[in-house]
N, C-alpha and C positions, 0 to 999 in steps of 0.2 A: 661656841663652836658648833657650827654643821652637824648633822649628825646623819648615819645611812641609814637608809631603810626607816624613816622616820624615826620613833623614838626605841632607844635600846628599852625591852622592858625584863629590865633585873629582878622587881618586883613579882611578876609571873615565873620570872623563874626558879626564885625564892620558895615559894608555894608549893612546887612540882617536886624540885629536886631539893635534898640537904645536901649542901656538899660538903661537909664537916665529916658526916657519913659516908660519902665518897673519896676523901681522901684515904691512900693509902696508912693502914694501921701504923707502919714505921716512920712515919711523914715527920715527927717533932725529931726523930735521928737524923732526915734529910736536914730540914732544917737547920741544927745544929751543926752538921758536918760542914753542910754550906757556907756559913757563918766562922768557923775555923778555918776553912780554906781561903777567905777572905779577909781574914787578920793577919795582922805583920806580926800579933804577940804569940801565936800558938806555934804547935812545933809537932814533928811527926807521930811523937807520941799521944799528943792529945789526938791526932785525929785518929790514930791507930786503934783506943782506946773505944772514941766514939763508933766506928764501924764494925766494932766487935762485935759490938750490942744488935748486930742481927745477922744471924747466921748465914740467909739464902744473901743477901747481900754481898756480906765477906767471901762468899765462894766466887760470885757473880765480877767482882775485881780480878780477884785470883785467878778466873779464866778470861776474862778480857787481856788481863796482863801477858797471859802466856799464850796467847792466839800468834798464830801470822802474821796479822792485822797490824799488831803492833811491832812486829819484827823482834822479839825476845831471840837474844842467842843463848841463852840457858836458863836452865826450871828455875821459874820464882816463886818461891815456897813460902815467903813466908808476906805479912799483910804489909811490911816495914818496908820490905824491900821493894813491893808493886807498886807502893806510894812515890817512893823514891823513882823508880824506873818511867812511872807514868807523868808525875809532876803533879802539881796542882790545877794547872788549865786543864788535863787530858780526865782527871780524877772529877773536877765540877762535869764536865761534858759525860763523863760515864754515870756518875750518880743520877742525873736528870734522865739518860736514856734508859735504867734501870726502872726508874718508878713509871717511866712513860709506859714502857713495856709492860709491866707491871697492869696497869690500869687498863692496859689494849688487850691484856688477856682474860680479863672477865669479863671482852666480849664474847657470846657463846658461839655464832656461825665463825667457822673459823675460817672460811673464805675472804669474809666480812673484814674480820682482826687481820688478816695476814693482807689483803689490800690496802687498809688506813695505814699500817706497820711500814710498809713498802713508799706510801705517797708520803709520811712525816719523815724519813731516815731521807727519801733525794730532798724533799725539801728543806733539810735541815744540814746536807750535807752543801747545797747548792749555796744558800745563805750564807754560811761559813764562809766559803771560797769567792763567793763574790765582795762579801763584806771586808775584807782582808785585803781583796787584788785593790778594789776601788776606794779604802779607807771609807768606807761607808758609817762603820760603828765598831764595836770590840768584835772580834770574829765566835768568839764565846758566844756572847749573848746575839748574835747571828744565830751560831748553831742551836744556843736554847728554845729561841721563838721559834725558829722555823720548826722544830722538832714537836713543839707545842701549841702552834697555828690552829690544827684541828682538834686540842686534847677534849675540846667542848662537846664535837661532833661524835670520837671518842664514848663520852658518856652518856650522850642522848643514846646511841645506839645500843649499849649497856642498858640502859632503863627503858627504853622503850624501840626495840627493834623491831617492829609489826609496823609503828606506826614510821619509824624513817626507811623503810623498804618505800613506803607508797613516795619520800621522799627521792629517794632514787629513779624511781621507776616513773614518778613526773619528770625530773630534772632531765632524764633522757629521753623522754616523749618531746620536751618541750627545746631542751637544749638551751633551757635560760640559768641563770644564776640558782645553784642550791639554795641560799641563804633567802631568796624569794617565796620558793619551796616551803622553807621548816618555817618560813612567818606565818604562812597560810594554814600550814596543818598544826604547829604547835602556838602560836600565834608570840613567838621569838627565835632566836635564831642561834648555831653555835658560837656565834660572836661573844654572845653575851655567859653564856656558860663557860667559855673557855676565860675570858674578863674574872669569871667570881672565881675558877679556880689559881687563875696566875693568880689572885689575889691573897687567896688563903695562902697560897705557897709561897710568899712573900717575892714574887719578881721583881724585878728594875721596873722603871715606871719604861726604858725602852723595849722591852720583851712585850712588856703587856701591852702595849700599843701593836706593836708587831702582832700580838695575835688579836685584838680588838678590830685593827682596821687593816686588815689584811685584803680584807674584799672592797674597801674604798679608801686605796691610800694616800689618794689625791688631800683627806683632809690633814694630815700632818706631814703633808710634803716638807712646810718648812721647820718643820721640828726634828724628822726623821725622816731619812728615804729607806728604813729596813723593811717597812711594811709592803714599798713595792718592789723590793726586792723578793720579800714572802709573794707577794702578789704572782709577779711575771713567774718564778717557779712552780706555782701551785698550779699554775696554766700548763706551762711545759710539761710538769708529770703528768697531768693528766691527757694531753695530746700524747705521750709516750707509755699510757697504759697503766701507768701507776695511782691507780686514783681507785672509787667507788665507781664513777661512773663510767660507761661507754665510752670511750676513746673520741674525742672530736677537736677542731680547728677553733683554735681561740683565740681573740683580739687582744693584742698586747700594747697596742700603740702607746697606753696611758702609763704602763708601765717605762717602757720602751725613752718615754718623752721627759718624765722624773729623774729617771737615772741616766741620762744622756748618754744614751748606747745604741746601736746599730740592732738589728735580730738576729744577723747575724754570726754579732759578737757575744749576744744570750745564748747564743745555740751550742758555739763552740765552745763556750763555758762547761752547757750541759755534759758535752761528748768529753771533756777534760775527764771527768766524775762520774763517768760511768763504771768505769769497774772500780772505782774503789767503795762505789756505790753497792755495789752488787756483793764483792767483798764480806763488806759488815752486815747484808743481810744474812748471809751464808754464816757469819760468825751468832749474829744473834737469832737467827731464825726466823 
């Protein structure tokens, strides 16, 4: 198989970062909750049990459950009940936006965090909604990947923020592809970091694709068209402001010609998901 940007180098990224060290401290709880929500044998109690085991978490339910957001018409007090009330799809989608969140916040410039925060939540809501209207893939692992497209970019910026500023700051001088950018300066890319962390966090081989080749979805067009679904959205927020960088006019044809859609039938998408968009940032900040 093809591969972009020449060769992925995991190996260099091995080197730089640990990301065993980067994963989130409660991560073996994600894991295992995950893992229960996805069994036919387990039961509310088991998972009630396993979410106990970390406190900012079990609150972090708690208030999801009782947001607007989710249209709650009375206090749900207790972990049994927001299970129940949320379901198990809505419960995997909050635990993954939890730890994302989680890892976005030890970004330190908080302009920074609350920019990547804003460009993963539309692209992840976009994914969702498209993946669902056009049976594309499970709308879950839609919302997963898109949510975790950039978790790579994410933790480069965490570890080395000085050095992906001069990434930014080329990408919008030059107005070319980021990923061209971090090859140059870091000599690989978020592709490949966000790869080793789907990996550690045990993803579907379709999420990890979804954020592997998000920026050249052309090579698993016929395995999967979630990546240019990630693709044409990661363009659209960014033309709409939600991104790192500068706002600018971006070519979607390749997306556009994968998923046999009009621009604008992409677009009317986008404007469907705008306030519910806006919404869950308001709810998670």
């Amino acid at each position: 198989m093809k591969k972009p940007y020449k060769e992925f180098s995991l190996d260099k990224v091995i080197k730089e970062i640990d990301i065993k060290e980067e994963l989130p401290s409660n991560t073996k709880i994600l894991l295992e909750t995950m893992g229960l929500l996805r069994s036919s044998k387990s039961n509310i109690r088991d998972i009630k049990e396993r979410i106990l085991l970390d406190e900012s978490l079990t609150f972090f339910i708690l208030k999801t459950a009782n947001s607007a957001y989710y249209g709650a018409v009375q206090e749900i007090s207790t972990l049994s009940h927001a299970i129940t009330f949320l379901g198990y799809s809505n419960l995997r989608t909050i635990l993954m936006t939890y730890f994302t969140k989680n890892l976005l916040n030890k970004i330190k410039d908080p302009k920074l965090q609350l920019n990547q925060w804003r460009h993963s939540i539309f692209v992840a809501f976009a994914s969702r909604i498209f993946s669902n209207d056009y049976d594309i893939c499970d709308p879950e692992e839609g919302y997963i990947a898109g949510l975790l497209h950039d978790i790579g970019k994410a933790l480069l910026i965490k570890e080395f923020q000085e050095r992906y500023m001069s990434v930014i700051e080329k990408t919008n001088a030059l107005k070319n592809p980021s990923v061209e950018n971090e090859k140059e300066i870091f000599g690989y890319t978020h592709l490949e970091v966000g790869y080793l962390l789907a990996k550690a966090w045990k993803m579907s081989k379709t999420i990890t694709y979804g954020i592997l080749y998000h920026h050249n979805p052309k090579i698993v067009k016929s395995e999967t068209k979630l990546p240019a679904i990630i693709s044409l959205y990661d363009k659209l927020a960014s033309e709409k402001g939600y991104s790192l960088y500068a706002p600018r006019k971006e070519n979607i044809e390749e997306e556009l010609e994968i998923l046999s859609i009009g621009e604008s039938e992409a677009e009317r998408k986008m404007y469907e998901i705008q306030e519910e968009i806006d919404e869950f940032i308001k709810l998670y900040g």
